[in-house]
DSSP file (Angstrom, degrees, kcal/mol; ACC not computed):
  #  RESIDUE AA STRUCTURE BP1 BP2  ACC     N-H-->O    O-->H-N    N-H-->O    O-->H-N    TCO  KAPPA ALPHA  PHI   PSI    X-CA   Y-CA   Z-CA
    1    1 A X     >        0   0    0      0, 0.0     4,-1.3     0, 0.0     0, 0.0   0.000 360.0 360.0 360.0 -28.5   74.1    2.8  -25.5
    2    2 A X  H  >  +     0   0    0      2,-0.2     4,-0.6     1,-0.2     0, 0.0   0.685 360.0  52.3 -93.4 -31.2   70.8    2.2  -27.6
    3    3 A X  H >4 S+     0   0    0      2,-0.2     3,-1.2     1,-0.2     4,-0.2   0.913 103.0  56.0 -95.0 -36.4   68.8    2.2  -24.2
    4    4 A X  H >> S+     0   0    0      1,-0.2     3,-1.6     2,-0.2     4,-1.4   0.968 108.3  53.4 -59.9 -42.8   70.3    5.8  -23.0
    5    5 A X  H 3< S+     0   0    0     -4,-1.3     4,-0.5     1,-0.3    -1,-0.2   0.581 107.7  47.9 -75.2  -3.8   69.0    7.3  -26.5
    6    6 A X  T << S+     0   0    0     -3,-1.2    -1,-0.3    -4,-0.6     4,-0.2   0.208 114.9  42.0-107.7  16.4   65.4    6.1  -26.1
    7    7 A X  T <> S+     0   0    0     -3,-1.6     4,-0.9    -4,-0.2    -2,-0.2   0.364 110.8  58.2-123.1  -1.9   65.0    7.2  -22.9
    8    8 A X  H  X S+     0   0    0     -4,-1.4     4,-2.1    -5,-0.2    -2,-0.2   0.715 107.6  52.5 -58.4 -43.4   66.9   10.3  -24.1
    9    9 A X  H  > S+     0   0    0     -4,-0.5     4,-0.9     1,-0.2     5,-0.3   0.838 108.6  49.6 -78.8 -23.4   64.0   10.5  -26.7
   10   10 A X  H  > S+     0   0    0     -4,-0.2     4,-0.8     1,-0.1    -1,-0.2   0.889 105.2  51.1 -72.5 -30.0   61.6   10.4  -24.4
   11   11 A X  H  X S+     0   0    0     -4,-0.9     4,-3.2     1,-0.2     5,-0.2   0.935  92.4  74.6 -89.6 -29.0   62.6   12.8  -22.2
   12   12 A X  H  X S+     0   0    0     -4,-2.1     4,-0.9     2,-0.2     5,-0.3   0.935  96.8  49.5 -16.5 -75.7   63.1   15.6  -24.6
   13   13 A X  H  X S+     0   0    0     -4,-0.9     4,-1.5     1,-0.2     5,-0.2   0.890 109.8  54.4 -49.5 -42.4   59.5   16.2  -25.1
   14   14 A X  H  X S+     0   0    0     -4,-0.8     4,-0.7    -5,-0.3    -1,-0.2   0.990 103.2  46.4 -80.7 -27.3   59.1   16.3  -21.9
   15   15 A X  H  < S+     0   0    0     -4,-3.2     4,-0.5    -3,-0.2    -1,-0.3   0.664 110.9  56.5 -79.0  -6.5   61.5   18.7  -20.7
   16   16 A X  H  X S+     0   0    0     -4,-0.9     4,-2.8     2,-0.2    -2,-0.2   0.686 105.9  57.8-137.7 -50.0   60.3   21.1  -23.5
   17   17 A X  H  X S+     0   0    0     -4,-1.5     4,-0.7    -5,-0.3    -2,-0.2   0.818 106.1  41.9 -39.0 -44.0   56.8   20.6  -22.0
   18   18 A X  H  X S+     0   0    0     -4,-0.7     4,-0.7    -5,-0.2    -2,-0.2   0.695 114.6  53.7-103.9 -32.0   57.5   21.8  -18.7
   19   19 A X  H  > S+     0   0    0     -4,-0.5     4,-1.0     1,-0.2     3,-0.2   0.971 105.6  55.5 -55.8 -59.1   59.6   24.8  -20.0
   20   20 A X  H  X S+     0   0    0     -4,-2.8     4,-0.8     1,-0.2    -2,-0.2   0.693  94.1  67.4 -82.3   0.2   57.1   25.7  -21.9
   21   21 A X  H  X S+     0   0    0     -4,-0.7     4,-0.6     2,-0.2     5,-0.3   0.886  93.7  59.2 -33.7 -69.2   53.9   26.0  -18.9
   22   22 A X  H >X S+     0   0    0     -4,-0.7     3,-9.9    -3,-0.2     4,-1.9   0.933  99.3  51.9 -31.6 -74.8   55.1   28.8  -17.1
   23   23 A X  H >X S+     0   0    0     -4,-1.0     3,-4.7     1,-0.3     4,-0.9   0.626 111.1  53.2 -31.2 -67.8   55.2   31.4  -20.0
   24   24 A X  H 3< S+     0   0    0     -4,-0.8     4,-0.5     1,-0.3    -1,-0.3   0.339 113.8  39.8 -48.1  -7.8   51.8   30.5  -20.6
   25   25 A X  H <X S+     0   0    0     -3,-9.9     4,-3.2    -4,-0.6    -1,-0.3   0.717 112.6  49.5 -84.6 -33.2   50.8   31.1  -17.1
   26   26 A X  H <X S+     0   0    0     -3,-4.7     4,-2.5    -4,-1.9    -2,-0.2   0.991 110.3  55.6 -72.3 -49.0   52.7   34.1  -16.4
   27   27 A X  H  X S+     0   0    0     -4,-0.9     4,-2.7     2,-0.2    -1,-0.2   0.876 114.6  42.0  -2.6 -69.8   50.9   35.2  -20.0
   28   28 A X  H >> S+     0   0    0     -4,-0.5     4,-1.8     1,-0.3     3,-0.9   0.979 112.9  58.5 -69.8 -76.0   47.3   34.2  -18.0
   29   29 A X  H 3< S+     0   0    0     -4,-3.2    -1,-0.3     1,-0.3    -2,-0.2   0.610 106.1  40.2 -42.0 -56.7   48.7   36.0  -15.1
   30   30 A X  H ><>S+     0   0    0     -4,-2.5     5,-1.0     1,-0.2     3,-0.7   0.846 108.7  63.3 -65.2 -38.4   49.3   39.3  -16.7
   31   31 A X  H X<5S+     0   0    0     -4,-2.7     3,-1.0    -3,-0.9    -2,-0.2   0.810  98.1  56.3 -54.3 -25.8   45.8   39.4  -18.7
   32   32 A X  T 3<5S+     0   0    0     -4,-1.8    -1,-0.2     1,-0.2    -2,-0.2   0.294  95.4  58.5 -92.5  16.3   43.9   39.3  -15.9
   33   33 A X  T < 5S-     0   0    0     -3,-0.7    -1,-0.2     2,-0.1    -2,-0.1   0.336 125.6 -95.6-133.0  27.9   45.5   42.7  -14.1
   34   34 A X  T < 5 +     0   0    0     -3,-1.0     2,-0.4     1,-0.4    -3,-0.1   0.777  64.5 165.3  91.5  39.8   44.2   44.4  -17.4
   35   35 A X      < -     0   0    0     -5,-1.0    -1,-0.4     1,-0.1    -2,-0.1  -0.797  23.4-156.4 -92.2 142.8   47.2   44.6  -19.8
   36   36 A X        +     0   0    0     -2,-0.4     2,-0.3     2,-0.0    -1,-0.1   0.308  69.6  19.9-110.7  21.3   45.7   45.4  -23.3
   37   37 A X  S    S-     0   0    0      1,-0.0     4,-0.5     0, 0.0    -2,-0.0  -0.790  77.8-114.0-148.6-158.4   48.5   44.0  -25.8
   38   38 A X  S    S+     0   0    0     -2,-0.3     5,-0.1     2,-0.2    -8,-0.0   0.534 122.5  59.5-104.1 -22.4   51.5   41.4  -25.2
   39   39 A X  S >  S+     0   0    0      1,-0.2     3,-0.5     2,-0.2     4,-0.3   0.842 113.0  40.1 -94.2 -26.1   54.1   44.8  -25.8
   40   40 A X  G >  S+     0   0    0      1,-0.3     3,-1.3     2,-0.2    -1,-0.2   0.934 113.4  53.6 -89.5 -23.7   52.0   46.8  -22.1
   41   41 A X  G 3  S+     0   0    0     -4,-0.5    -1,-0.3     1,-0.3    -2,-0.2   0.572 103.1  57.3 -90.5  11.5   51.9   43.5  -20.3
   42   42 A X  G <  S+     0   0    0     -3,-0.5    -1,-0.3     2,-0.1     2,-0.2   0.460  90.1 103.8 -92.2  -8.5   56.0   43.2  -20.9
   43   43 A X  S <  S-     0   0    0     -3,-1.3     2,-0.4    -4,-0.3    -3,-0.0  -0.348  81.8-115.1 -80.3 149.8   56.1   46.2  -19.2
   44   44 A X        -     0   0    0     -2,-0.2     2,-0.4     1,-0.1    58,-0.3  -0.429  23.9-134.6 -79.4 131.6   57.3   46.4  -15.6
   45   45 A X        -     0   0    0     -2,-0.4     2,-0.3    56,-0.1    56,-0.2  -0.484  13.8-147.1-100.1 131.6   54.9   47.4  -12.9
   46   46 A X        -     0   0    0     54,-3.5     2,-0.6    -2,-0.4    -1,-0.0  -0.710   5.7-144.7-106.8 145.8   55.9   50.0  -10.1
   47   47 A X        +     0   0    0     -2,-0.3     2,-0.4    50,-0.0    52,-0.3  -0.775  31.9 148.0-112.8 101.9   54.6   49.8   -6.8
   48   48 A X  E     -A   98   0A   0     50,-2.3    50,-3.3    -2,-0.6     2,-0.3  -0.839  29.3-130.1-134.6-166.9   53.9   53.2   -4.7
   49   49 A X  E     +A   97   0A   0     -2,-0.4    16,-2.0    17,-0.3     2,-0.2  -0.802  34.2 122.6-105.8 160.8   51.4   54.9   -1.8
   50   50 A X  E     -AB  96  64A   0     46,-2.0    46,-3.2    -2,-0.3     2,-0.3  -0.906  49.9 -64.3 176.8-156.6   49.2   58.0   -1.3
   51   51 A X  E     - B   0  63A   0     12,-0.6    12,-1.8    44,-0.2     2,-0.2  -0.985  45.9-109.4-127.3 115.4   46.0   59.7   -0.7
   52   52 A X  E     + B   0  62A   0     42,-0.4    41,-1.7    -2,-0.3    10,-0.2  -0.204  42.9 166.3  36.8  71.6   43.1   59.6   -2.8
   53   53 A X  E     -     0   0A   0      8,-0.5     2,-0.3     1,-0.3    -1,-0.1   0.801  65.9  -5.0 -98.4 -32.6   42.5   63.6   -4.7
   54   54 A X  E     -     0   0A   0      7,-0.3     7,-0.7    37,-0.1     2,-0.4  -0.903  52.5-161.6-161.5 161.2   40.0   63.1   -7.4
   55   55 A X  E     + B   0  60A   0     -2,-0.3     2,-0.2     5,-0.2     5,-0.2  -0.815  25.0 165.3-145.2 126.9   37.9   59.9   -9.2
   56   56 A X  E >   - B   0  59A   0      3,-1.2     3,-2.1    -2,-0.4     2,-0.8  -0.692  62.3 -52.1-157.3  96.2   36.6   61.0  -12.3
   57   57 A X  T 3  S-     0   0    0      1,-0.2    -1,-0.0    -2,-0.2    24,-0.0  -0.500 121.5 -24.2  71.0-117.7   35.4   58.3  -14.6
   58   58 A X  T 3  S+     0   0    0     -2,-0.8    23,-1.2    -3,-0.1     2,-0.4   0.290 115.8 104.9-132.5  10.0   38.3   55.8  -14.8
   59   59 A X  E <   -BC  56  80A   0     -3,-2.1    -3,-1.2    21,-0.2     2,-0.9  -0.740  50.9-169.2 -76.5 131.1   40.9   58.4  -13.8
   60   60 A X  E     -BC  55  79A   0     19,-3.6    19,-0.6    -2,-0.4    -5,-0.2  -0.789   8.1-151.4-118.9  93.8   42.1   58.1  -10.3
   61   61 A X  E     -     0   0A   0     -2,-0.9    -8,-0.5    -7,-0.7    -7,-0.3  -0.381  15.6-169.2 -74.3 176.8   44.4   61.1   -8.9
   62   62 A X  E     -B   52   0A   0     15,-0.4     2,-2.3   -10,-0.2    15,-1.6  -0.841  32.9-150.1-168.1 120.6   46.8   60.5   -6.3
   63   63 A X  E     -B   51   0A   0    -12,-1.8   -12,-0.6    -2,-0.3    13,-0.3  -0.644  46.1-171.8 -78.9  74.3   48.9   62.4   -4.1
   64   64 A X  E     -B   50   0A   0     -2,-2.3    11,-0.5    11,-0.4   -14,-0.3  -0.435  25.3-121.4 -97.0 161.9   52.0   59.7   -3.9
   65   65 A X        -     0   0    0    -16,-2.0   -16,-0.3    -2,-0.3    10,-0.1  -0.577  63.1 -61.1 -79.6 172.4   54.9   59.3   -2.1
   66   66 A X        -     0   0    0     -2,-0.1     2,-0.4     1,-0.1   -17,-0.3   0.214  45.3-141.2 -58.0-177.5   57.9   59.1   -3.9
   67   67 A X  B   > -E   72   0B   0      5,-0.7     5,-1.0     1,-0.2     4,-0.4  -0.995  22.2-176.1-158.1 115.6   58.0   55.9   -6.5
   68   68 A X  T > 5S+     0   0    0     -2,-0.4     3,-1.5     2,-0.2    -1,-0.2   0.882  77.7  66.8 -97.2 -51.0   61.9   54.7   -6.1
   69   69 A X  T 3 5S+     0   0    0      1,-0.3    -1,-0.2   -22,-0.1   -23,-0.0   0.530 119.6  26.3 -83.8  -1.0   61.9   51.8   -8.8
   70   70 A X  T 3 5S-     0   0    0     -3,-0.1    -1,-0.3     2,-0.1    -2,-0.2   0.509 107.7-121.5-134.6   1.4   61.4   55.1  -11.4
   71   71 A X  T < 5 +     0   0    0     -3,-1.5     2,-0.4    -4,-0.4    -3,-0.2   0.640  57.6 152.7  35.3  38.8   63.0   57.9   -9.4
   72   72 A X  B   < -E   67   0B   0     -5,-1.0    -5,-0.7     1,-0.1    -1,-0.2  -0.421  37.0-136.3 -79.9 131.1   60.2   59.9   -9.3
   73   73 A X        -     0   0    0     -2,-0.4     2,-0.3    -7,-0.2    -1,-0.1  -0.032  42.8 -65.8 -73.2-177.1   59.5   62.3   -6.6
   74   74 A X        +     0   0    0     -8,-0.1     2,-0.2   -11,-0.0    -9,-0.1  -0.567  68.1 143.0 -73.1 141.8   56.3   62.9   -4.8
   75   75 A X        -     0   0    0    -11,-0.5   -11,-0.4    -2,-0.3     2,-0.4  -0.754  48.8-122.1-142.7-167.8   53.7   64.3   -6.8
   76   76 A X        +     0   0    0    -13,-0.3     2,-0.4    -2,-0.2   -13,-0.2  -0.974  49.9 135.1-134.1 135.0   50.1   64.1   -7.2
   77   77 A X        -     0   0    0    -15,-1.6     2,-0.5    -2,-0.4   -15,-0.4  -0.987  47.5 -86.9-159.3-158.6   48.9   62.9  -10.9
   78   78 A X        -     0   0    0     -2,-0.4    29,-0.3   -17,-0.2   -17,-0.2  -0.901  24.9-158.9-122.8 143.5   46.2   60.4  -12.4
   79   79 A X  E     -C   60   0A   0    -19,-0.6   -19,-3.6    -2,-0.5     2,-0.4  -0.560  21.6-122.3-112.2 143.7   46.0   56.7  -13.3
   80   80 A X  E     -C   59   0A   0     27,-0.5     2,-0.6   -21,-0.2   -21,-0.2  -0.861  11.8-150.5-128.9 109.0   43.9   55.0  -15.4
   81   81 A X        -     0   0    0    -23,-1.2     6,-0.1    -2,-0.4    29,-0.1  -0.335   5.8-159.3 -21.1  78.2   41.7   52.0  -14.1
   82   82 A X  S    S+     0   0    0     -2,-0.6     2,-0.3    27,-0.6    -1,-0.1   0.834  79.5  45.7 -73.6 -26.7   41.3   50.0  -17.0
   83   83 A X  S    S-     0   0    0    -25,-0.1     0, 0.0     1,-0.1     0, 0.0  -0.631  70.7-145.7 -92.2 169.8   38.3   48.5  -15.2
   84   84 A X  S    S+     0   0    0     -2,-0.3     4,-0.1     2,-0.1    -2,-0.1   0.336  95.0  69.5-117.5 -15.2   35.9   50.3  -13.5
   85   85 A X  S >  S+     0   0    0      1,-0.2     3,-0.9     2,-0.1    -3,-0.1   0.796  89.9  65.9 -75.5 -30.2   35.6   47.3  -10.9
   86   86 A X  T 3  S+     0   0    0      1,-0.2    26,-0.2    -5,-0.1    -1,-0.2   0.698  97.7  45.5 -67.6 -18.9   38.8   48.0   -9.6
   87   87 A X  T >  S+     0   0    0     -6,-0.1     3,-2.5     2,-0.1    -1,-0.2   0.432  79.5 132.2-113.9  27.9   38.2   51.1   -8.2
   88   88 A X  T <  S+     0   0    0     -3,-0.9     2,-0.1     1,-0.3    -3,-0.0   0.005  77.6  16.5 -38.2 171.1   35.1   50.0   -6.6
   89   89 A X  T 3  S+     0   0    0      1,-0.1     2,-0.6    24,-0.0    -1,-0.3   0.423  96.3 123.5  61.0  18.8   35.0   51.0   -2.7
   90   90 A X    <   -     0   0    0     -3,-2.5     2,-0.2    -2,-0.1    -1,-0.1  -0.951  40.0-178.3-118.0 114.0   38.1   53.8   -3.3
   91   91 A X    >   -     0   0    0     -2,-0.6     3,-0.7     4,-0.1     2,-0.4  -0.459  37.1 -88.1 -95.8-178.4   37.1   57.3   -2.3
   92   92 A X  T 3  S+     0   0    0      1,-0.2   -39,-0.2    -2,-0.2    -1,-0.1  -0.591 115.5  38.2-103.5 160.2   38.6   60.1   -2.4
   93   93 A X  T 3  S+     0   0    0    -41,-1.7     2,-0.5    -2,-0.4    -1,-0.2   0.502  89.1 143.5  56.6  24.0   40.7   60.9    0.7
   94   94 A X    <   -     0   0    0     -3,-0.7   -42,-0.4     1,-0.1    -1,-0.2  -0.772  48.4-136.8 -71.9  88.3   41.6   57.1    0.7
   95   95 A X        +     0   0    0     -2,-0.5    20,-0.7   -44,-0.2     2,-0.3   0.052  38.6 172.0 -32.7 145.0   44.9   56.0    1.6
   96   96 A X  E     -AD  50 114A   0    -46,-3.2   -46,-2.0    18,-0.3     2,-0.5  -0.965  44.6-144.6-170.6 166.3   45.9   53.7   -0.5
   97   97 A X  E     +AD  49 113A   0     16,-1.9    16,-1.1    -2,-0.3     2,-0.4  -0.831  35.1 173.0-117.2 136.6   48.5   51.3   -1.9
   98   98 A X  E     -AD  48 112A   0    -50,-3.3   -50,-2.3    -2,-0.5    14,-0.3  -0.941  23.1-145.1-133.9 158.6   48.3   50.8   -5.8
   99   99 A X        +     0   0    0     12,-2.5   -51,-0.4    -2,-0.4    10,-0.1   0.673  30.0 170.3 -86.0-128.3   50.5   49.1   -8.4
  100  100 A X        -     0   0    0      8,-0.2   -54,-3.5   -53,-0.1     2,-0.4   0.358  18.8-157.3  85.6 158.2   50.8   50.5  -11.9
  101  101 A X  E     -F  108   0C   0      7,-1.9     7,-3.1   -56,-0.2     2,-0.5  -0.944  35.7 -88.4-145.4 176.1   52.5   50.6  -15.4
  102  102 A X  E     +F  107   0C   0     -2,-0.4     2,-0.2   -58,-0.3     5,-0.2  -0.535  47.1 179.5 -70.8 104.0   53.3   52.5  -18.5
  103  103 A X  E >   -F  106   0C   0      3,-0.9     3,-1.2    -2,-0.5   -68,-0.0  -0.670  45.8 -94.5 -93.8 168.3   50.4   52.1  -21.1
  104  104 A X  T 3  S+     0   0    0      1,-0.2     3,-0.1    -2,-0.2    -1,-0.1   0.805 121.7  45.4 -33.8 -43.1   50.2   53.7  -24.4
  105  105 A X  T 3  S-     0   0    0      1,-0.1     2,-0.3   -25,-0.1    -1,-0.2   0.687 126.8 -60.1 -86.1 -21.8   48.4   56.3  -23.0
  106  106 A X  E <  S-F  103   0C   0     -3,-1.2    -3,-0.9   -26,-0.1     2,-0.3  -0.820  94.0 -37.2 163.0-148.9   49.7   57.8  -19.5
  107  107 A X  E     -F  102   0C   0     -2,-0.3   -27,-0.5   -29,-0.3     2,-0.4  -0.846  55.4-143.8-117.5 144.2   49.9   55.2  -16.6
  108  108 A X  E     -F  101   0C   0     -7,-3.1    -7,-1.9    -2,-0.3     2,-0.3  -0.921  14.8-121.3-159.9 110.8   47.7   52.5  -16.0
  109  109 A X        +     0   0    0     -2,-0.4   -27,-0.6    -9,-0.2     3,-0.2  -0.527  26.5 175.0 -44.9 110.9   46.5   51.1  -12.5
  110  110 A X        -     0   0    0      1,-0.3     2,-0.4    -2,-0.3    -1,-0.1   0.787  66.7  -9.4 -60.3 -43.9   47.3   47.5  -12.1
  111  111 A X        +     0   0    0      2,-0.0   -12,-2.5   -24,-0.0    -1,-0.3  -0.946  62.8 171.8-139.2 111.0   46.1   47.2   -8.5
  112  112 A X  E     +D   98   0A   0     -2,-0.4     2,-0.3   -14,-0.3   -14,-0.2  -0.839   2.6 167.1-148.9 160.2   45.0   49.1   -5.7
  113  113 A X  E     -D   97   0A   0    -16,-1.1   -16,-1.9    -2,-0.2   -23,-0.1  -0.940  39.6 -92.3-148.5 152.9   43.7   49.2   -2.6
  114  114 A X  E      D   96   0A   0     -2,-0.3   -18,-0.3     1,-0.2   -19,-0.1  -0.300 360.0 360.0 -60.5 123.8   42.7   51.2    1.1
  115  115 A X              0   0    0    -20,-0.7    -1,-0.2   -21,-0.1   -19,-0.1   0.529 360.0 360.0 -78.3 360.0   45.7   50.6    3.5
């Protein structure tokens, strides 16, 4: 009995370790696609297509097709790039497939890129 509870003690810490890794990746994982608090990178990020309308600054218009995961229909509006690196090599009257989520402000590009 005495031997199950020290290797019981050991392995406590050690499962608690390994639980706790992920968050802390998934954490790393969300700062770097340019969430700017803990409360926009809990938010969930929606996936759609379209065409390229306008670049202005670090607004990005888009003609998309409809965006299912919000029931939104097609429309064309603007995203904001939170980097300016991201929207490197995106013209206007670029297909493309982009990512995005709800910031504080409007809606906020995670990703995108020219199909």
């Amino acid at each position: 009995m005495r031997a199950f509870s020290i290797a019981g003690a050991f392995a406590l810490p050690l499962a608690l370790a390994a639980c706790t890794e992920p968050a802390a990746t998934v954490q790393n994982q969300q700062g770097a696609i340019g969430a700017n608090s803990p409360a926009e990178a809990a938010r969930p990020v929606h996936a759609g297509q379209g065409n390229v309308t306008a670049i202005a600054g670090d607004q990005v218009s888009i003609a998309h097709r409809p965006i299912e995961s919000l029931g939104w229909p097609a429309m064309t509006m603007a995203f904001r790039a939170p980097a300016t690196r991201m929207i490197e090599g995106i013209a206007v009257g670029d297909a493309v497939a982009f990512q995005f989520r709800e910031s504080d402000g409007g809606y906020e590009l995670t990703s995108i890129s020219r199909r």
